[in-house]
N, C-alpha and C positions, 0 to 999 in steps of 0.2 A: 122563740121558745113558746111564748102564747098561740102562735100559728099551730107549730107541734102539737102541742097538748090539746087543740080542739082537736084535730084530724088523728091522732090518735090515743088519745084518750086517756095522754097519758097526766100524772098529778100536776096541778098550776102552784104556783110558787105563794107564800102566804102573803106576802108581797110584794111589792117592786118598787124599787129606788133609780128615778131617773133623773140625769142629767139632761133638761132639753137643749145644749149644745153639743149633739156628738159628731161635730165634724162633717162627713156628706153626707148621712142620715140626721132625721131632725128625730127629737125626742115629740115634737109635734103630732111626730109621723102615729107614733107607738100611742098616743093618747087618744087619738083620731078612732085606729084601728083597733082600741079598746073600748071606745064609748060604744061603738056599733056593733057590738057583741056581746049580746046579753047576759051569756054562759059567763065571760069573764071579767062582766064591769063590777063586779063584788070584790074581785081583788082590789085592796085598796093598794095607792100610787105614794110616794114620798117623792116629791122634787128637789132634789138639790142642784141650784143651779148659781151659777155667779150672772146671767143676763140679770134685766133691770126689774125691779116690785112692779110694774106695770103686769107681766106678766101670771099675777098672782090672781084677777079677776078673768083670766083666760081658760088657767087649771082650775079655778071651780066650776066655770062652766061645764067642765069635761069631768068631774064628779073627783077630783083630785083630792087624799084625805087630808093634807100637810104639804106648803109650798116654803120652804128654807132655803131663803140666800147664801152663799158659801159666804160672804162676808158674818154673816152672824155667830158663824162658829160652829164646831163638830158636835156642842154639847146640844145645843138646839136639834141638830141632826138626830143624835143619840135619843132624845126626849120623841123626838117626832116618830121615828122608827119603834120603840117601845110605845109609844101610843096605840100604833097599830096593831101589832103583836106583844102586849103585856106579859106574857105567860113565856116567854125566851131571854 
């Protein structure tokens, strides 16, 4: 979808809620190929992932706005997603 919307120009999402375990894609992948793109590192990132808080200093590296464990709960989820988008 971020691929698309560079190449053609079409609206970027306000923003993105990733699990970085998706199976044979890595959510890594998606955070990598957003740092590197100037046009779309303003999107901010919500992580929701059940891997370990180690990776919590990895997604700030990558400008990540909210990293939430699925252990913590949907409400944190919900909190972290309205942080980024207050006004929905």
């Amino acid at each position: 979808m971020l691929e698309l919307a560079q190449t053609e120009k079409q609206e970027l999402p306000d923003a993105i809620l990733l699990d970085l375990d998706l199976g044979h894609e890595s959510g890594f992948d998606l955070l990598r190929f957003r740092f590197l793109q100037p046009e779309i590192l303003w999107v901010p990132v919500v992580v929701w992932s059940h891997l370990g808080d180690e990776n919590r200093d990895f997604c700030q590296l990558f400008r990540v706005h909210a990293y939430v464990s699925k252990s913590e709960g949907e409400y944190e989820l919900y909190t972290a997603l309205e942080s980024v988008n207050p006004s929905r």
